[in-house]
N, C-alpha and C positions, 0 to 999 in steps of 0.2 A: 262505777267510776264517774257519769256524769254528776253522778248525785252528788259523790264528793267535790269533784271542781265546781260544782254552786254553790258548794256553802262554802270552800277555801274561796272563794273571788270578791266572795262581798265584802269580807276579813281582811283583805289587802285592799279594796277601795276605797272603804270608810277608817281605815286609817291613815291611807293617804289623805284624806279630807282633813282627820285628825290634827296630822303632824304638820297640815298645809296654814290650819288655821290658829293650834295651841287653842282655845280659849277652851276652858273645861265648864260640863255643864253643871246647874243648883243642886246639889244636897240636897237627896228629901227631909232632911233635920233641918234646913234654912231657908223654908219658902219665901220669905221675906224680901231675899235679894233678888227675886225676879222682877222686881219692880225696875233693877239696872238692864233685864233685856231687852232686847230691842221690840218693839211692838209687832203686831201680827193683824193687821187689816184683811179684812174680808178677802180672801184672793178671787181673782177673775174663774166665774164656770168655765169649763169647755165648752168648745162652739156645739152646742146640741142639734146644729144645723146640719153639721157633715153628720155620714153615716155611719155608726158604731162599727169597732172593728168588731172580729168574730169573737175575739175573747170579751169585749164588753157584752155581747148579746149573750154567749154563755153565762158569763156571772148574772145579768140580768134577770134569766130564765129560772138559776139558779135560786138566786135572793128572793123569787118570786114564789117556789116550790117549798124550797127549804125553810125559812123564816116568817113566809106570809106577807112578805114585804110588797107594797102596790107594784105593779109593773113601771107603772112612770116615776114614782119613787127607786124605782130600782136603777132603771136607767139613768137615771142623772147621778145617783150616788158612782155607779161604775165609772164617768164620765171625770166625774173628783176624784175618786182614788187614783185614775188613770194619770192626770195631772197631777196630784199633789205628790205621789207617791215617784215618780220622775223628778218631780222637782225636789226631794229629797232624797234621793237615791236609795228608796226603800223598795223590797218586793212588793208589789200589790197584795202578795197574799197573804202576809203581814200584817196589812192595815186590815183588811176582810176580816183576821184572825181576832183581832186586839178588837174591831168595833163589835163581830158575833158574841165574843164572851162579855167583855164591858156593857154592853145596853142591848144586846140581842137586836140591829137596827132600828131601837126606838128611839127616835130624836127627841123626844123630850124627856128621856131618862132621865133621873135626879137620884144623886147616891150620897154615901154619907161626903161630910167635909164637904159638902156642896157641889158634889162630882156633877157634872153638866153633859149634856148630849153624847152622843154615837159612841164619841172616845171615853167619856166621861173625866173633862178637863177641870180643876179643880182651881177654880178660877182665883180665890185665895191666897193660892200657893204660887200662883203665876201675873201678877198686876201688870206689869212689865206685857207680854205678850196679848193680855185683854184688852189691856187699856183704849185699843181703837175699834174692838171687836161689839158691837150693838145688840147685838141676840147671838148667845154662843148654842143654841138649840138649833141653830140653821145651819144646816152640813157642812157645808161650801166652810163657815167659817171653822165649824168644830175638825173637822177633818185636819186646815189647815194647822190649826194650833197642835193639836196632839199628833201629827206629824214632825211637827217642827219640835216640838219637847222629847218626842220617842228618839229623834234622828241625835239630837243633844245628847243623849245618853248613852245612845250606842256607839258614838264614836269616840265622848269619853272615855266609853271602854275598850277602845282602840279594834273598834269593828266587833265584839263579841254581842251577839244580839241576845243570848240568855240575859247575861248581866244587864243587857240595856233595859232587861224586860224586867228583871227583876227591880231595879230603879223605879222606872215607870209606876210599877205595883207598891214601891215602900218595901221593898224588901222581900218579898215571896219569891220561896224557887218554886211553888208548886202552880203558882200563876202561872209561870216562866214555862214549867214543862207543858204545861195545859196550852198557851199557847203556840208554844212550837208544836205539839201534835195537834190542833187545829189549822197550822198552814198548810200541811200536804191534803187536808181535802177542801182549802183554797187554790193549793196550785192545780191539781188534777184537775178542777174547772177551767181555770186559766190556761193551762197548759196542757191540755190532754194526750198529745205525742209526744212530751217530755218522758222522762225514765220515772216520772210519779207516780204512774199506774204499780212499778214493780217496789214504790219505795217503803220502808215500815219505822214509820214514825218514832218507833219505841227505842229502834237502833242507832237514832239520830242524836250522837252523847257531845257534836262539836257546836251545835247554835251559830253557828255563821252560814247565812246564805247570800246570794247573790245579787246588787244593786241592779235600781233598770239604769241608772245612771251613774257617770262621774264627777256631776255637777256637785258645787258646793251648797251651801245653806248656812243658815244664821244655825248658832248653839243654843239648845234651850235644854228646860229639865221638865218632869211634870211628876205631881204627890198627892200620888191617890191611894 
């Protein structure tokens, strides 16, 4: 039951976002008009001064085990997804999800269409949102943008995170399902006294899950 009311809440929050702000996000057939979105500057790190909560040092330990990812590298990545993923009213394990399969966290990944960093942003398709970005292979910015492009989509689609995934990808459901059953063993990390331990992936046929926020955000798209 909890499982269910996490993925109904996100479905009602990001369509509230939706219907609060109208503006629908780019067609991945018209990357062209992203040059009308708003741009996407480097966002500010988190204070890596204070001390990590528990679920960052889990993913941390995690990203460290599971991927090979450097320790300090891993920490400051958690520290971004922690904020940007807030700042978009996305689950953390989400973004964990989209950057494990997109670039495996290698930040200088390079994919076709000129797919770039962690998210693998396709700079191209989005001018509008680079335009003040200097190196999109530096987290902090990549994170930010393919945050902001993923959140675009999903709330075009009125809170359905399959479809938003399937955008994001150009049109793949098999993307879409591959990353939905890659979040529950982002969130078991993140959340390990959640109801995740008993959840199975396979059964999860609604794609709406649960924002950390009700904050709004700028509309973007991204076409990879």
């Amino acid at each position: 039951m909890r499982r269910f009311l996490w993925l109904i809440v996100l479905s009602l929050g990001i369509a509230q976002q939706a219907s609060a702000q109208q503006a629908p996000a780019l067609p991945a057939s018209a990357p062209e008009a992203a040059a009308s979105a708003p741009s996407v500057a480097s966002a500010p790190l988190a204070d890596t001064n204070d001390q990590p909560n528990e679920a960052n040092r889990r993913i941390t330990t995690y990203l460290t085990k599971k991927f090979g990812v450097a320790k300090e590298r891993a920490a400051k990545l958690a520290d971004i997804v922690s904020v940007t993923a807030t700042k978009y009213s996305l689950p953390p394990a989400l973004v964990y999800a989209i950057i494990s399969i997109e670039s495996r966290f290698q930040e200088k990944a390079r994919g076709q269409h000129g797919a770039t960093g962690l998210m693998q942003v396709v700079p191209a398709a989005h001018r509008g949102l680079v335009r003040n970005v200097k190196d999109l292979t530096e987290p902090n910015a990549n994170v930010e943008v393919g945050s902001a492009i993923l959140s675009g989509y999903v709330r075009a689609a009125g809170g359905d995170v399959r479809a938003g995934l399937r955008s994001y990808s150009g049109g793949s459901n098999a993307y879409a399902a591959k990353v939905m059953q890659r979040v529950d063993s982002f969130r078991f990390v993140l959340e390990p006294d959640d109801d995740a331990k008993a959840a199975n992936p396979s059964n999860d046929t609604n794609g709406r899950m649960v924002p950390v926020s009700e904050k709004t955000s700028p509309t973007a798209a991204r076409n990879n």
